[in-house]
N, C-alpha and C positions, 0 to 999 in steps of 0.2 A: 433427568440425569443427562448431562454432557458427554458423548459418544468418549471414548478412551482417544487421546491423541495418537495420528497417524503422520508420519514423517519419513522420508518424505512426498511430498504431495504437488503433482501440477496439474496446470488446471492451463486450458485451452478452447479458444473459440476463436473458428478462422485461420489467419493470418498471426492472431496473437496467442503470446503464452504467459504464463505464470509459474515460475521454476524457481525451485531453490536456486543459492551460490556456490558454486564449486572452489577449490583452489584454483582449477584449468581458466578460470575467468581472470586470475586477475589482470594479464594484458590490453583486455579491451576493455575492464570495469576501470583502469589507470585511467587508459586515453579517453576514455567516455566521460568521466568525470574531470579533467582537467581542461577537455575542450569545453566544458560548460559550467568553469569556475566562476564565472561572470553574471552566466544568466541563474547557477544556483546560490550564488554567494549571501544575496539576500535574506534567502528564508533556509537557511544550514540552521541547524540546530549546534550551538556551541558549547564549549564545556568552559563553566564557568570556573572552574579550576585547575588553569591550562596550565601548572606544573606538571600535571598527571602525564605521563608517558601514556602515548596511544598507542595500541595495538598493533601487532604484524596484522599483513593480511589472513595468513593463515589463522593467525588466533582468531579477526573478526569473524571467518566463516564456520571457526571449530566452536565459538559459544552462540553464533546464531542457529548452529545445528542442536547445540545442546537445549536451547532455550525452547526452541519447536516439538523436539521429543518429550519434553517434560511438559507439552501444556498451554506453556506461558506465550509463546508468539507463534507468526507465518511469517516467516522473511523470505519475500520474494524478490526474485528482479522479474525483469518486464521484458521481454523478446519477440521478435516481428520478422516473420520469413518473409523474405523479401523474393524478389521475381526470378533470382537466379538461383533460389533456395536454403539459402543462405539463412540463417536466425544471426541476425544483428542485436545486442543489448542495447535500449532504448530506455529503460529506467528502473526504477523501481519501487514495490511498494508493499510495505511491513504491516502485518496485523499485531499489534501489541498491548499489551497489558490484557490477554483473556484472563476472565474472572469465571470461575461457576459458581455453583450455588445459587444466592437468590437473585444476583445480579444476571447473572450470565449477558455478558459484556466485553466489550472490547473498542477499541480504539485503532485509527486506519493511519496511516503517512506516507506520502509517495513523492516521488520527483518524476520528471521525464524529461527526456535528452529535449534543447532546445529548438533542433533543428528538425523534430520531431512534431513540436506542439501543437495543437489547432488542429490535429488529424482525429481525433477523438479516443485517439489511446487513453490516456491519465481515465476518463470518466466510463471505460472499458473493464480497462481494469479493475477499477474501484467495484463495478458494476459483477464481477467474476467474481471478486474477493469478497462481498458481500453474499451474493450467493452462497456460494461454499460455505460461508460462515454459519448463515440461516437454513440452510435445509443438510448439511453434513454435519456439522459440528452444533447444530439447533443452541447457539444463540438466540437473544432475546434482543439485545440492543449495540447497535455500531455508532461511536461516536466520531468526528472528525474537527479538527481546529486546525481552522487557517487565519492567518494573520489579516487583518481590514485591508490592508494596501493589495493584500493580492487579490486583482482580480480575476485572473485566469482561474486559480481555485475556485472562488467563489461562484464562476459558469459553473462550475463543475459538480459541486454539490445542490445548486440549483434545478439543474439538468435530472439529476437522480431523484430529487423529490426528498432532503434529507431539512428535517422543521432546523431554523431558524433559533439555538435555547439562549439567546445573549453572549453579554461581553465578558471576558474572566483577563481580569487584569493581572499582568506579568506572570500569564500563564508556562510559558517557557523560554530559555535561555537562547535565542537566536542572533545569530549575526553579531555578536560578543556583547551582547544586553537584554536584561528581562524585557520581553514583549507579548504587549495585549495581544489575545486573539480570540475570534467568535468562532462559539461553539454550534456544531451541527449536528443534530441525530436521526439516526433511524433505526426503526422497530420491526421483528422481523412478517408483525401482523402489517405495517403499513407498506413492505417489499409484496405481502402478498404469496402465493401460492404461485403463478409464475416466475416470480422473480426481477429482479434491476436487468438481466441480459437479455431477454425477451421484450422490455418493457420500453428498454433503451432502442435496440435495432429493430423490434417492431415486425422481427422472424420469430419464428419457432425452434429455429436450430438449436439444439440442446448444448451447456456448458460440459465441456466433454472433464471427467475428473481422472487422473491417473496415477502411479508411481515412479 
């Protein structure tokens, strides 16, 4: 049995966090996101039926809360105290589509700020988020899909140790067209009883879980 969903829920280790979105974000989640329209534009996930009217901000943060308390996802953003103390938003990244039952599964997607990358946050967090998954919410399996051309992704689920399951063609609607992407997974017997954040930085320091 999958523990009863808790919401909401962050998660920290270090220097980094894992925190819900507030409304109070959306100034910095704007300019976060528009200074890295370039380096995200590629692999955006787009709506293939772009008469739809998109969301206020407030509505995106009022059914990502809804979504978490019921169950169905972990919408995080990704935060980094910096030297003056400061928590800067640096990205983000969603647990979606949980399943229980016989599956008990889910599926991982993130971005990070560009001026960011290469510092080992994106395979940090994943590494957080997989935890929690696996030993609070006792999941069984995390899947992840990145598109072939990325390879920054592709370090990154490498890095974790997530198997290789092939190619799924025009698996999702990116960049304004159906695009292949390779599927990755992991199991929470092959994370192990330590875990991806131990396993990753090669300390002991425990993923700290809070509200």
């Amino acid at each position: 049995m999958i523990p009863r969903a808790e919401w909401p829920v962050t998660l920290s280790w270090g220097a980094l966090a894992l925190r819900p979105l507030s409304a109070r974000d959306r100034g910095e989640w704007d300019a976060v996101r528009w200074e890295n329209r370039d380096w995200l534009g590629p692999w955006e996930a787009t709506n293939p039926e772009p008469s739809e009217e998109l969301p206020s901000f407030g509505s995106f943060v009022r059914r990502q809360n809804r979504e978490a308390r019921a169950g169905r996802s972990l919408p995080w953003i990704i935060t980094e105290r910096r030297p003056d103390g400061r928590r800067a938003l640096v990205g983000q990244l969603s647990v979606s589509n949980i399943v229980a039952g016989a599956s008990r599964s889910a599926s991982i997607g993130y971005w990070v700020d560009g001026g960011s990358a290469g510092r080992g946050i994106a395979p940090m967090a994943v590494a957080m988020a997989c935890d929690y998954c696996f030993q609070h919410r006792r999941l069984h399996r995390i899947e992840i899909n990145i598109r072939p051309e990325n390879a920054a992704s592709l370090r990154i689920v490498e890095k974790l140790g997530f198997r290789d399951e092939g190619l799924r063609r025009d698996l999702l609607h990116i960049a304004g067209t159906w695009a292949d992407h390779r599927s990755f997974a992991l199991t929470a017997p092959e994370a192990g009883p330590e875990g991806l954040v131990r396993r990753f930085t090669g300390t002991s320091q425990p993923l700290v879980v809070g509200r």
